[in-house]
N, CA, C and O atoms as a GROMACS GRO file, in nm:
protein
  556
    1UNK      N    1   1.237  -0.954  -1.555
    1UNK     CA    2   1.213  -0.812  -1.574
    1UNK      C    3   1.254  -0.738  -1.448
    1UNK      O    4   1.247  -0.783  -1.334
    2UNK      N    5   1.297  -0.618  -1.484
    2UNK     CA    6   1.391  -0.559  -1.347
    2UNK      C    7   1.272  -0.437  -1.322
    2UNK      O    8   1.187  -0.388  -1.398
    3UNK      N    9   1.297  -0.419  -1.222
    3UNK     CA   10   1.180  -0.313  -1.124
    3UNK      C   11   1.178  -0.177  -1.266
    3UNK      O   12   1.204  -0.193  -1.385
    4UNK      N   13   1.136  -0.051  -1.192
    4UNK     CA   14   1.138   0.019  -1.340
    4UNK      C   15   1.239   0.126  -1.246
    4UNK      O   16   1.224   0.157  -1.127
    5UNK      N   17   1.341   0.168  -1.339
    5UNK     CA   18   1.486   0.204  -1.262
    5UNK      C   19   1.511   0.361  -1.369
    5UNK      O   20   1.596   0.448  -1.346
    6UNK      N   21   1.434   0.361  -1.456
    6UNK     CA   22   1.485   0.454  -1.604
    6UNK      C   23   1.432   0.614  -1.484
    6UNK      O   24   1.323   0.620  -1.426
    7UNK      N   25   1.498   0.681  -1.479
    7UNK     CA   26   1.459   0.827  -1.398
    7UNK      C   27   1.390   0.881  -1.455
    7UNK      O   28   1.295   0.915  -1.385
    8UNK      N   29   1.379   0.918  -1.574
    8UNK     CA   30   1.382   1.009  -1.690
    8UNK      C   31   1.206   1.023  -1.707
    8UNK      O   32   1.140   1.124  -1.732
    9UNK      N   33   1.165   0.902  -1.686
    9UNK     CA   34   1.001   0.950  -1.695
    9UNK      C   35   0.940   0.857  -1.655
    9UNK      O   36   0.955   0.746  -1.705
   10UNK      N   37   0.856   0.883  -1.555
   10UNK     CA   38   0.742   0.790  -1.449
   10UNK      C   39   0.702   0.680  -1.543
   10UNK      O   40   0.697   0.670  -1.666
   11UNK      N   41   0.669   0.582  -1.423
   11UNK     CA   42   0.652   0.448  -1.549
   11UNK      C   43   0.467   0.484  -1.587
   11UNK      O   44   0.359   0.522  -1.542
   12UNK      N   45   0.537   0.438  -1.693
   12UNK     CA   46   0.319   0.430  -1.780
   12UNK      C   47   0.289   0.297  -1.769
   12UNK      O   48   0.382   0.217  -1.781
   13UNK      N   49   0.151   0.249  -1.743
   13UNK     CA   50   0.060   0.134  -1.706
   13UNK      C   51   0.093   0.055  -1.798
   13UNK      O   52   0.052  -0.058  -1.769
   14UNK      N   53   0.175   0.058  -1.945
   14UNK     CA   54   0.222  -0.101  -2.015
   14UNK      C   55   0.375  -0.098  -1.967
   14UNK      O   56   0.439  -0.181  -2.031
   15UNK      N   57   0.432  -0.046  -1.900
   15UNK     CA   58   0.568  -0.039  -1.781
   15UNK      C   59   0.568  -0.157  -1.665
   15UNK      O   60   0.646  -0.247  -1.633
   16UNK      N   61   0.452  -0.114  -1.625
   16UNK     CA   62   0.384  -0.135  -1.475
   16UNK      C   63   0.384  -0.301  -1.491
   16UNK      O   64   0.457  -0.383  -1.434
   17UNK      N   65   0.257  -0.329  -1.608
   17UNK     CA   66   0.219  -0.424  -1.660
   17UNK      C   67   0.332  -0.556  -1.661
   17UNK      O   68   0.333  -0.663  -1.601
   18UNK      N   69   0.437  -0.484  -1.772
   18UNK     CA   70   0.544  -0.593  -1.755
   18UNK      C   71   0.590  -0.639  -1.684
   18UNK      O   72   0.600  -0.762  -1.674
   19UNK      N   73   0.648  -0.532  -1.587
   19UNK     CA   74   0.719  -0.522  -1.482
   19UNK      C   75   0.634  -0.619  -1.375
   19UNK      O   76   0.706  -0.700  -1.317
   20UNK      N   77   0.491  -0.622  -1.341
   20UNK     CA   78   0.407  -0.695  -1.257
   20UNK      C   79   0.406  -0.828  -1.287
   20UNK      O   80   0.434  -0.916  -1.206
   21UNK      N   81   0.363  -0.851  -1.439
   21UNK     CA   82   0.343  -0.980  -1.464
   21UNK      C   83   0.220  -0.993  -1.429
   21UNK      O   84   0.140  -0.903  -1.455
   22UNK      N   85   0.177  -1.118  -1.357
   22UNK     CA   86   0.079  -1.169  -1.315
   22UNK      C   87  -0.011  -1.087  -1.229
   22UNK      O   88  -0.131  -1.068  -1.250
   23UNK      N   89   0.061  -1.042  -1.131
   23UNK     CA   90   0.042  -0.966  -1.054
   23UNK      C   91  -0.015  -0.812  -1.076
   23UNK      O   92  -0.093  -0.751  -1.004
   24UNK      N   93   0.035  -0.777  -1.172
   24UNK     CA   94  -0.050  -0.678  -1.238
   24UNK      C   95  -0.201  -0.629  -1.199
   24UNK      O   96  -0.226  -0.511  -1.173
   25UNK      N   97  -0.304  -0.738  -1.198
   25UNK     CA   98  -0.414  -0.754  -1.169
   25UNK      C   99  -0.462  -0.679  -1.034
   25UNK      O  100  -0.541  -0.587  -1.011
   26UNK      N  101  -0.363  -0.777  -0.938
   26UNK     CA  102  -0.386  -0.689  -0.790
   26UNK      C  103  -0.355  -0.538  -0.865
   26UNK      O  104  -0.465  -0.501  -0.907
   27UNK      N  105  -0.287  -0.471  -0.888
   27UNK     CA  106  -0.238  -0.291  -0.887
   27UNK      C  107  -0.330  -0.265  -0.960
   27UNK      O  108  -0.357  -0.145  -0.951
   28UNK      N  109  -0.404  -0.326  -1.041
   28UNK     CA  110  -0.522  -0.273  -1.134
   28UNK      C  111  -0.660  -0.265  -1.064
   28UNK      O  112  -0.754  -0.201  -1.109
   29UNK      N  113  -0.661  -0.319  -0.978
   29UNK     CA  114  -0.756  -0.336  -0.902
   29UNK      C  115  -0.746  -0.220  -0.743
   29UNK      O  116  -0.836  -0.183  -0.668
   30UNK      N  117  -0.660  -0.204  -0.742
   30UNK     CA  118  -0.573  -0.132  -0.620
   30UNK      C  119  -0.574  -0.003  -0.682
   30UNK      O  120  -0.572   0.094  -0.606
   31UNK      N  121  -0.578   0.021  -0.815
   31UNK     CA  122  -0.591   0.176  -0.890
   31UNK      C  123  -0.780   0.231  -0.856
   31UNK      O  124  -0.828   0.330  -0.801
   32UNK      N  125  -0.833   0.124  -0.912
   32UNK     CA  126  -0.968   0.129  -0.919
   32UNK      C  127  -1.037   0.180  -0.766
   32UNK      O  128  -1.145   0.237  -0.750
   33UNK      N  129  -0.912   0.130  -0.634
   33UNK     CA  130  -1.001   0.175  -0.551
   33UNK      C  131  -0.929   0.304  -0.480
   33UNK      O  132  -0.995   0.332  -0.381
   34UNK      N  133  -0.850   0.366  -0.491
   34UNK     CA  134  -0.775   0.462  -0.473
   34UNK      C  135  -0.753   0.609  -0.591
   34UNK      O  136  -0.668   0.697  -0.585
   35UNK      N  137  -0.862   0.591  -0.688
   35UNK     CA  138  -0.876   0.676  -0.812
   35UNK      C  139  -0.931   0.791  -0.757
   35UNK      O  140  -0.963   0.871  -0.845
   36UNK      N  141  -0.953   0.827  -0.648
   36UNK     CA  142  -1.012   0.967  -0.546
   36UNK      C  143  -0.865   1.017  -0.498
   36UNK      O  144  -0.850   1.138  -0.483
   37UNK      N  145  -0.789   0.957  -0.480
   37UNK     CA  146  -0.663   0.998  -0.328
   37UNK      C  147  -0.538   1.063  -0.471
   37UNK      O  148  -0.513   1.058  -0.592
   38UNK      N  149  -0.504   1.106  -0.371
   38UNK     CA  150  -0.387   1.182  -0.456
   38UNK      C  151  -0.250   1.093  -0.513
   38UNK      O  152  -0.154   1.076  -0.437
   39UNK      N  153  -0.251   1.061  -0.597
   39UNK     CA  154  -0.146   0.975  -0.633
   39UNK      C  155   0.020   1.043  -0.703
   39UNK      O  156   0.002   1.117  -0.799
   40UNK      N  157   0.138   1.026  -0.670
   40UNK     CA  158   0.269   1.080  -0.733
   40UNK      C  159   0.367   0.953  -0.716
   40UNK      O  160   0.392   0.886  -0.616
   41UNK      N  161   0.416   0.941  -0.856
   41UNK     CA  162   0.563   0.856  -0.875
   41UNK      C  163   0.656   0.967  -0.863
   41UNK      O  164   0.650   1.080  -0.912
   42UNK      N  165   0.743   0.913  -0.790
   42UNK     CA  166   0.846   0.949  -0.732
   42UNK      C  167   0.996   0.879  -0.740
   42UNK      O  168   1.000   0.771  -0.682
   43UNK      N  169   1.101   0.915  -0.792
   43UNK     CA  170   1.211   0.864  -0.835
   43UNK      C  171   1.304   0.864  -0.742
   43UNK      O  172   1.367   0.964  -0.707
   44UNK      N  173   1.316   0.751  -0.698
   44UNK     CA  174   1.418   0.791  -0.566
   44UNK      C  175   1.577   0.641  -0.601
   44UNK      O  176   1.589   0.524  -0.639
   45UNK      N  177   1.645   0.736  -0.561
   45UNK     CA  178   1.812   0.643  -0.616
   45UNK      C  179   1.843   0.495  -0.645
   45UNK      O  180   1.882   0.435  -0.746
   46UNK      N  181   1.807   0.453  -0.504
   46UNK     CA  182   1.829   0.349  -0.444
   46UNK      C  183   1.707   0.255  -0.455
   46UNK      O  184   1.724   0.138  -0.421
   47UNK      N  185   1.569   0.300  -0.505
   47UNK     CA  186   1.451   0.204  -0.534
   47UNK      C  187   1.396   0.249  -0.666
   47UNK      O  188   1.314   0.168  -0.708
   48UNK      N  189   1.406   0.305  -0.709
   48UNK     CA  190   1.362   0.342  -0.849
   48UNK      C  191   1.217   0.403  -0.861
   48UNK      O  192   1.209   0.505  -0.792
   49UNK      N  193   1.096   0.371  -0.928
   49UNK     CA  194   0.977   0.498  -0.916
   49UNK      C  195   0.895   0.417  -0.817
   49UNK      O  196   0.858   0.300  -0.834
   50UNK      N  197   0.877   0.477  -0.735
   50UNK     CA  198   0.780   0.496  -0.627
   50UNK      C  199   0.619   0.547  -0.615
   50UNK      O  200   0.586   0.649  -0.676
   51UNK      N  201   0.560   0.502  -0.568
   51UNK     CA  202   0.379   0.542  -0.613
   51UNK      C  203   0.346   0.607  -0.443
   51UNK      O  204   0.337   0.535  -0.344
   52UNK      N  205   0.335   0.736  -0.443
   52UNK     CA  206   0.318   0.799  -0.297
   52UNK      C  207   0.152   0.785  -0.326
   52UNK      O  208   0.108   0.800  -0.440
   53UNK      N  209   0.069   0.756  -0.219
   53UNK     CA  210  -0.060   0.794  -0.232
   53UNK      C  211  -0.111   0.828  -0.110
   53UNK      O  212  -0.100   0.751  -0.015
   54UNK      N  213  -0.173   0.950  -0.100
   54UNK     CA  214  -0.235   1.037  -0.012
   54UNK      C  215  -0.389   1.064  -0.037
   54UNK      O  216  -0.439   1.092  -0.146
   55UNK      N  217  -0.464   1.048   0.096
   55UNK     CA  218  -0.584   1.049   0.079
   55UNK      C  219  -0.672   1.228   0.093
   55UNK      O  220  -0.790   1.262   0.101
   56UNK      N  221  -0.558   1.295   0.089
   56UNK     CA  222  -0.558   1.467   0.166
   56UNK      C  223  -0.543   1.514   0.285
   56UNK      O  224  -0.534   1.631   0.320
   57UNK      N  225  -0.542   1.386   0.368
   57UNK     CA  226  -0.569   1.438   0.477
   57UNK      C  227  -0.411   1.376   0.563
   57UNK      O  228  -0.351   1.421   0.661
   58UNK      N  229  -0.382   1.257   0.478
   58UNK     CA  230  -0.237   1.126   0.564
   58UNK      C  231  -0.203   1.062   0.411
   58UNK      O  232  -0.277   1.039   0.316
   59UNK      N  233  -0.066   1.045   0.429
   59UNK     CA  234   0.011   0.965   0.339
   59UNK      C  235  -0.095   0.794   0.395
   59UNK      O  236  -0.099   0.753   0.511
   60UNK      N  237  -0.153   0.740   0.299
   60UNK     CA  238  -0.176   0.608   0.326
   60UNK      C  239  -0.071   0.491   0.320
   60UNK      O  240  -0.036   0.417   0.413
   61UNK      N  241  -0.019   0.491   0.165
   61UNK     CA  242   0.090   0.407   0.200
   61UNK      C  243   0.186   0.437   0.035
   61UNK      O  244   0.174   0.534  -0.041
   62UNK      N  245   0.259   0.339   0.024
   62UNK     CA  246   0.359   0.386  -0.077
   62UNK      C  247   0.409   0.244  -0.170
   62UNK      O  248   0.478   0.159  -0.114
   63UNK      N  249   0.371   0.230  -0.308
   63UNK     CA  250   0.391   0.132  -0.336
   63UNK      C  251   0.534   0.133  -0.445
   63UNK      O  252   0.586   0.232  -0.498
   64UNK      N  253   0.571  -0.003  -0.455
   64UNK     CA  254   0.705   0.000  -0.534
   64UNK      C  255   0.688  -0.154  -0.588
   64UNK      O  256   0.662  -0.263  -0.536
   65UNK      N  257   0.724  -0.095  -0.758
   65UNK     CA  258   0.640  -0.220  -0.849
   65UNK      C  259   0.808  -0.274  -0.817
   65UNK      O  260   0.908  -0.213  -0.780
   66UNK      N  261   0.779  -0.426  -0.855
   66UNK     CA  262   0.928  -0.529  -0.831
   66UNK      C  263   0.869  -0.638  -0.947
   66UNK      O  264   0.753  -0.649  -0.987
   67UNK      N  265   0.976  -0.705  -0.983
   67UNK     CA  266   0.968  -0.831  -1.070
   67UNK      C  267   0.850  -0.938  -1.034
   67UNK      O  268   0.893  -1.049  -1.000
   68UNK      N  269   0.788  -0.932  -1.034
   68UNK     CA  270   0.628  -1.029  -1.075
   68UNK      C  271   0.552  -0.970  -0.945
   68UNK      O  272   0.440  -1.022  -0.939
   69UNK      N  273   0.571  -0.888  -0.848
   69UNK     CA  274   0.507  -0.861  -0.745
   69UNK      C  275   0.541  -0.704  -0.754
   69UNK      O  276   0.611  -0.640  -0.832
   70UNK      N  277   0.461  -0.663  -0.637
   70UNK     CA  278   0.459  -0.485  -0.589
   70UNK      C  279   0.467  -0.521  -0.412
   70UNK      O  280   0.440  -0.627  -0.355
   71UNK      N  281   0.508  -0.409  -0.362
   71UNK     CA  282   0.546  -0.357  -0.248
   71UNK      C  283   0.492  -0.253  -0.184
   71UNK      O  284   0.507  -0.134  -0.209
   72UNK      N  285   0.411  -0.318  -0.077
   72UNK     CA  286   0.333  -0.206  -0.032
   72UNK      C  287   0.373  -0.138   0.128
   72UNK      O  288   0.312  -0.210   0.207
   73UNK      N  289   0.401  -0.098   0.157
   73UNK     CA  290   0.438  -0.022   0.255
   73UNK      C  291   0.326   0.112   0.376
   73UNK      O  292   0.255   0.188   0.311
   74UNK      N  293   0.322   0.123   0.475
   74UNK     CA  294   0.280   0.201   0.541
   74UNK      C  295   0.258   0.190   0.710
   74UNK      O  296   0.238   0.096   0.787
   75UNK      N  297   0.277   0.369   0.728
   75UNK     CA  298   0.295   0.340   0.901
   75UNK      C  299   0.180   0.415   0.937
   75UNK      O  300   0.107   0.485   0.867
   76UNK      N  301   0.177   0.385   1.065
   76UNK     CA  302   0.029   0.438   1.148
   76UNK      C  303   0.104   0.448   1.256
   76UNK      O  304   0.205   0.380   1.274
   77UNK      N  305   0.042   0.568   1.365
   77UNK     CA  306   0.046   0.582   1.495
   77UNK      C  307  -0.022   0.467   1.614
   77UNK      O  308  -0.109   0.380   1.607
   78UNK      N  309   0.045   0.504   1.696
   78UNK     CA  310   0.010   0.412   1.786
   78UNK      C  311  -0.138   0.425   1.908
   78UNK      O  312  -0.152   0.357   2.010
   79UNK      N  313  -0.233   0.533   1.856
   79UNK     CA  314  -0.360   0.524   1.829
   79UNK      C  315  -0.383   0.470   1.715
   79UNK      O  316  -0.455   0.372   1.729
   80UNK      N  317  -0.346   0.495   1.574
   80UNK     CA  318  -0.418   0.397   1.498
   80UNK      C  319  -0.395   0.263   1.538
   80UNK      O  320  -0.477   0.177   1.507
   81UNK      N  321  -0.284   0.234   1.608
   81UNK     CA  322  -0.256   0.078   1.601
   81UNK      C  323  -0.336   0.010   1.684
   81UNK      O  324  -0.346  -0.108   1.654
   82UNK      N  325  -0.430   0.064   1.832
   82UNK     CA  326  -0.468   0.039   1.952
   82UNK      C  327  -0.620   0.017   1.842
   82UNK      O  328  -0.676  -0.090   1.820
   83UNK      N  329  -0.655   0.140   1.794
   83UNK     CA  330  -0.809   0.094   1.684
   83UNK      C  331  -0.779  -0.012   1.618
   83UNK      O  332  -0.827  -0.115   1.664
   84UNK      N  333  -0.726  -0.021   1.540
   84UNK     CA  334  -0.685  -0.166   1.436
   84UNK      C  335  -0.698  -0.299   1.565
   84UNK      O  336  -0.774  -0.396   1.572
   85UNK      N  337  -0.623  -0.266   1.626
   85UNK     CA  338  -0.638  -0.385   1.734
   85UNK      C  339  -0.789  -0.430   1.801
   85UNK      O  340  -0.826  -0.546   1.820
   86UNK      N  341  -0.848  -0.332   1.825
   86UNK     CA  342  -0.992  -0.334   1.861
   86UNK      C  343  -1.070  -0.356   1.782
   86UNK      O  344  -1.170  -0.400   1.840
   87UNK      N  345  -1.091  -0.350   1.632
   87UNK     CA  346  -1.140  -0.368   1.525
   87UNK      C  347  -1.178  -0.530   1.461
   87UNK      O  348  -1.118  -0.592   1.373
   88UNK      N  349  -1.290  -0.568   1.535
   88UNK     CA  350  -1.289  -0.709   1.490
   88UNK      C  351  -1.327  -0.752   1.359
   88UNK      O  352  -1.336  -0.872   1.333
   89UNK      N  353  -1.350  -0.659   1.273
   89UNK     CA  354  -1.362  -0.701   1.110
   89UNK      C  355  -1.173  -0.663   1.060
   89UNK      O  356  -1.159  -0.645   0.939
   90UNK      N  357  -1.110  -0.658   1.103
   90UNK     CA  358  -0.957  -0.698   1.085
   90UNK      C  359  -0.883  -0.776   1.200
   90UNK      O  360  -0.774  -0.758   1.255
   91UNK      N  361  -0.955  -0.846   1.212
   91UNK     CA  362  -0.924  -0.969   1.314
   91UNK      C  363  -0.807  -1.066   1.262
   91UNK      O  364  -0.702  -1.083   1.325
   92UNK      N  365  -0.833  -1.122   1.154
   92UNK     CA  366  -0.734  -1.160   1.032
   92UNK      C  367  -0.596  -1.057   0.995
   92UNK      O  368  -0.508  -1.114   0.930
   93UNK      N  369  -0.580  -0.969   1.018
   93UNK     CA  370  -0.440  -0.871   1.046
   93UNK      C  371  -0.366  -0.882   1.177
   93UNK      O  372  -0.244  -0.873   1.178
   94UNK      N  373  -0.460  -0.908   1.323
   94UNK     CA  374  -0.454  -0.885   1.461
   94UNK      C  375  -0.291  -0.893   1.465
   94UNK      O  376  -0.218  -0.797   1.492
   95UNK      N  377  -0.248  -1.024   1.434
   95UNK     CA  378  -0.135  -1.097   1.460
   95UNK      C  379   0.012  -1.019   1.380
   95UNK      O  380   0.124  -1.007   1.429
   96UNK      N  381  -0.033  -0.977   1.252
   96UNK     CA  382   0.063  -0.898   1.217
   96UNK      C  383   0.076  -0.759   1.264
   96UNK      O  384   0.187  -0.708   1.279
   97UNK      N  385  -0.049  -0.687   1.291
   97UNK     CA  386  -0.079  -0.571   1.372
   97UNK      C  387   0.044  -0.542   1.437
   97UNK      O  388   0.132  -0.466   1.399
   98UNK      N  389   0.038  -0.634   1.572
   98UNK     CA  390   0.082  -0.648   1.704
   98UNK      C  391   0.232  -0.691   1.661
   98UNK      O  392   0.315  -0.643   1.739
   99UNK      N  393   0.290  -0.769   1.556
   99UNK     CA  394   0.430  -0.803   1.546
   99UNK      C  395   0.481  -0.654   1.415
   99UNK      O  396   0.587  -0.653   1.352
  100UNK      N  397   0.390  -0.564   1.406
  100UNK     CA  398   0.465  -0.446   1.325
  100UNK      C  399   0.585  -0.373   1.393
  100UNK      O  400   0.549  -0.319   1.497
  101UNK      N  401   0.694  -0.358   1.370
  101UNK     CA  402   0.801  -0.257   1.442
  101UNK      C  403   0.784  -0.114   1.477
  101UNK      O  404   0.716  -0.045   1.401
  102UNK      N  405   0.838  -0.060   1.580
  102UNK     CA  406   0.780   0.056   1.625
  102UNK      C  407   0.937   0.128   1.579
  102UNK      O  408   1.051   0.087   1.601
  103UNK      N  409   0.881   0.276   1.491
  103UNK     CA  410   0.990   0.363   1.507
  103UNK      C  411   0.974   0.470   1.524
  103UNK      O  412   0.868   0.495   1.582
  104UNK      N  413   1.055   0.581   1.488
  104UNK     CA  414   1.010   0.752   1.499
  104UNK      C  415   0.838   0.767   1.462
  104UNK      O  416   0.736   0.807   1.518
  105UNK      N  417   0.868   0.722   1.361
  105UNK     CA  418   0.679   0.781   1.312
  105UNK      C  419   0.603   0.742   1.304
  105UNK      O  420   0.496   0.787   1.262
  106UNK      N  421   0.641   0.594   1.359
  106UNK     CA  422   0.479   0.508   1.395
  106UNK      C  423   0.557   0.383   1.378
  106UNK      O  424   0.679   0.364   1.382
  107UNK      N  425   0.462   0.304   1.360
  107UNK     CA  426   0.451   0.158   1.314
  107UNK      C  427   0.449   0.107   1.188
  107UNK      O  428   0.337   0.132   1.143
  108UNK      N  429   0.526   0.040   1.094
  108UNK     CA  430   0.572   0.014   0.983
  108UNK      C  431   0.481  -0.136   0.941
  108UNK      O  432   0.445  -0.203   1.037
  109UNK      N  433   0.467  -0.156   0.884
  109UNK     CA  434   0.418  -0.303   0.816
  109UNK      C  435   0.420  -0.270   0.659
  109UNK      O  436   0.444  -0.161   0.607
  110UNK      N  437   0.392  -0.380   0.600
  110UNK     CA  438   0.433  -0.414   0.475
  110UNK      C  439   0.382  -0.536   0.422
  110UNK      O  440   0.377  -0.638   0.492
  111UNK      N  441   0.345  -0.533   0.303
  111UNK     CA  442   0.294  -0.609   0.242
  111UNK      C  443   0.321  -0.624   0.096
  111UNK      O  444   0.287  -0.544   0.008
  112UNK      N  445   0.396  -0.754   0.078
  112UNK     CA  446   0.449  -0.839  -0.072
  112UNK      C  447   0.304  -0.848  -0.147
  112UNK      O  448   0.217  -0.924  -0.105
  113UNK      N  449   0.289  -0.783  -0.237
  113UNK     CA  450   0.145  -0.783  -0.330
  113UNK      C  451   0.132  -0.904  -0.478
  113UNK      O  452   0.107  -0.869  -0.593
  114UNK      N  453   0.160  -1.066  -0.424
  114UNK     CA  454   0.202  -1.088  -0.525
  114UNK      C  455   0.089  -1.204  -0.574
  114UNK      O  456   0.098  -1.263  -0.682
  115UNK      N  457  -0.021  -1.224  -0.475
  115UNK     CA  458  -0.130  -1.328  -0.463
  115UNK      C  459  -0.282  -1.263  -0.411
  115UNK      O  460  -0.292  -1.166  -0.336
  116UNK      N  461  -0.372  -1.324  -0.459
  116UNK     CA  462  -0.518  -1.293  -0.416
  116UNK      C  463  -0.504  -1.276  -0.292
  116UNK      O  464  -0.523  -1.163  -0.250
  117UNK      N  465  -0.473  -1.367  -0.213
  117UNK     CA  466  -0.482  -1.340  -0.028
  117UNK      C  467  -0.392  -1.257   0.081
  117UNK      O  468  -0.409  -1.227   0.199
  118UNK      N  469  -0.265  -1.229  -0.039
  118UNK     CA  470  -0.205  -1.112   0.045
  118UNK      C  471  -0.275  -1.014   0.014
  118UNK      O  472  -0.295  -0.944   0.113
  119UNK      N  473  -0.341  -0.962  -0.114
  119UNK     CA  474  -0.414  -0.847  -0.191
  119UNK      C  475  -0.523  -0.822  -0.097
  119UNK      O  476  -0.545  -0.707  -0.058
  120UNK      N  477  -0.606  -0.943  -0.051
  120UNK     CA  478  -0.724  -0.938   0.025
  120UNK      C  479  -0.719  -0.912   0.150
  120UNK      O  480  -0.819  -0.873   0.211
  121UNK      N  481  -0.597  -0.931   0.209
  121UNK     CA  482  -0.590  -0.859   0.366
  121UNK      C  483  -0.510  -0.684   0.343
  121UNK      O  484  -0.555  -0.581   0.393
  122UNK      N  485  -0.424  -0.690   0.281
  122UNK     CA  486  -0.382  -0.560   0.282
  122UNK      C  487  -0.540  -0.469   0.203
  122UNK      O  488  -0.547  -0.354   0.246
  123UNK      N  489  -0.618  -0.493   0.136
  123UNK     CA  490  -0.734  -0.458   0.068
  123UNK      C  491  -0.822  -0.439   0.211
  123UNK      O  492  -0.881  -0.334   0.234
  124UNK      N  493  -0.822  -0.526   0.282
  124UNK     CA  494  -0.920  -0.525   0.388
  124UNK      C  495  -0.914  -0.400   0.498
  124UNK      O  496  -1.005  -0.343   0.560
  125UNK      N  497  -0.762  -0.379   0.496
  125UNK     CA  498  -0.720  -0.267   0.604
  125UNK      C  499  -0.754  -0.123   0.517
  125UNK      O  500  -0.821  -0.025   0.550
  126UNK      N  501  -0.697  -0.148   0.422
  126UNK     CA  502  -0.785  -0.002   0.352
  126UNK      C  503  -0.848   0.061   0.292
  126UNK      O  504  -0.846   0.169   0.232
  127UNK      N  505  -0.947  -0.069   0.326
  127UNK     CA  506  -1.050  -0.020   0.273
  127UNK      C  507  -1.138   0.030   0.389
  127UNK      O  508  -1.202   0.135   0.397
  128UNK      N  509  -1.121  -0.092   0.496
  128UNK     CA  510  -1.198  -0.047   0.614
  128UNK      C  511  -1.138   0.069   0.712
  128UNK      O  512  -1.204   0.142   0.786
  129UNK      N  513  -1.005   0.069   0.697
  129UNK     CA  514  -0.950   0.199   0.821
  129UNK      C  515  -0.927   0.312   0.731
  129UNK      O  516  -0.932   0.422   0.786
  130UNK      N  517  -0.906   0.311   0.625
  130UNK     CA  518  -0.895   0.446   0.560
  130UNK      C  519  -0.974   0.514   0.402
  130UNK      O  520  -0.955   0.629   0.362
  131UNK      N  521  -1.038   0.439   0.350
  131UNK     CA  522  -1.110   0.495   0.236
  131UNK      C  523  -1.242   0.450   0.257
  131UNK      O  524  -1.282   0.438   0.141
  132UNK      N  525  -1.362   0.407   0.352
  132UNK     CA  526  -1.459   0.361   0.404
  132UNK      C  527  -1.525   0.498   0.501
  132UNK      O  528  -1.550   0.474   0.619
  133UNK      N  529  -1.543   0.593   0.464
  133UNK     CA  530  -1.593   0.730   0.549
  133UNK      C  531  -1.691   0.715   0.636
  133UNK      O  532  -1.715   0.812   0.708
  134UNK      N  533  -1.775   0.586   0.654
  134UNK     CA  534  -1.837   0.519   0.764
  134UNK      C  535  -1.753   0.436   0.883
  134UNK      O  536  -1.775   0.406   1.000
  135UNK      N  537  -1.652   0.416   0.796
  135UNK     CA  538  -1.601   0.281   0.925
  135UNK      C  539  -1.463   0.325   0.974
  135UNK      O  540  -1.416   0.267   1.072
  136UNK      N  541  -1.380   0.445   0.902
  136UNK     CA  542  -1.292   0.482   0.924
  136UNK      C  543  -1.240   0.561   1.041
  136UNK      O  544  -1.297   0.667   1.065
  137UNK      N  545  -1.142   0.525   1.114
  137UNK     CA  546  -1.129   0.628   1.254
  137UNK      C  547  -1.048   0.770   1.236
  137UNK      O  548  -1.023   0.855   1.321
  138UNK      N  549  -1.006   0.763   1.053
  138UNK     CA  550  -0.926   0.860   1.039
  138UNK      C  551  -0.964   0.998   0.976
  138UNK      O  552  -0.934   1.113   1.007
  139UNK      N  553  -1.036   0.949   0.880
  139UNK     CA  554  -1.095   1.034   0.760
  139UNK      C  555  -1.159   1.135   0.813
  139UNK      O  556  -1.215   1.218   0.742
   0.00000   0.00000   0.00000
């Protein structure tokens, strides 16, 4: 099954579904906790529909469904990156933290959404640095 590429109209959740496969589960679960933040598919040339999600205040991150997996994407400044680093309940990220690439607008990392334990660390970062209004340094 090929990513969802049709311009013409945002993919609908039995789109998604196919297109995920297995994986599905993680984005269903990833809907459930992001059903507050502002969500837009977005059609762009060269990747096909795009899931922007904004919490009102910062773009959090940007996902892009692919053949049995999704693609998660997002950058932070390099104050957020110095908190994340200090943050010992994402201790388990530390290592990717610190190897993220630095460019114009921050720091990039990424995450292949295609198993319980990638789901559970990328889940861990945002839940705790950005949708957690107790634990968050941003919100």
């Amino acid at each position: 099954m090929k990513p969802i590429l049709d311009p013409k109209e945002s993919p609908k959740k039995t789109a998604i579904k196919a297109v995920l496969g297995n994986s599905f589960q993680f984005y269903d679960d990833l809907e459930k906790i992001i059903n507050h933040c502002k969500k837009e598919w977005v059609f762009l040339k060269g990747t096909g529909w795009v899931l922007f999600v904004n919490n009102g205040k910062k773009d959090l991150f940007y996902l892009i469904p692919q053949s049995n997996y999704f693609l998660i994407s997002l950058t932070f400044s390099e104050k957020e990156r110095k908190e994340f680093l200090k943050d010992q309940e994402l201790q388990s990220l530390h290592a990717d933290i610190e190897g993220t690439s630095k460019f114009s607008e921050g720091y990039a990392m990424q995450f292949a959404i295609n198993d319980e334990e990638v789901f559970e660390r990328f889940k861990s970062l945002l839940l705790l640095m950005y949708i957690d209004p107790f634990k968050s340094h941003f919100i």
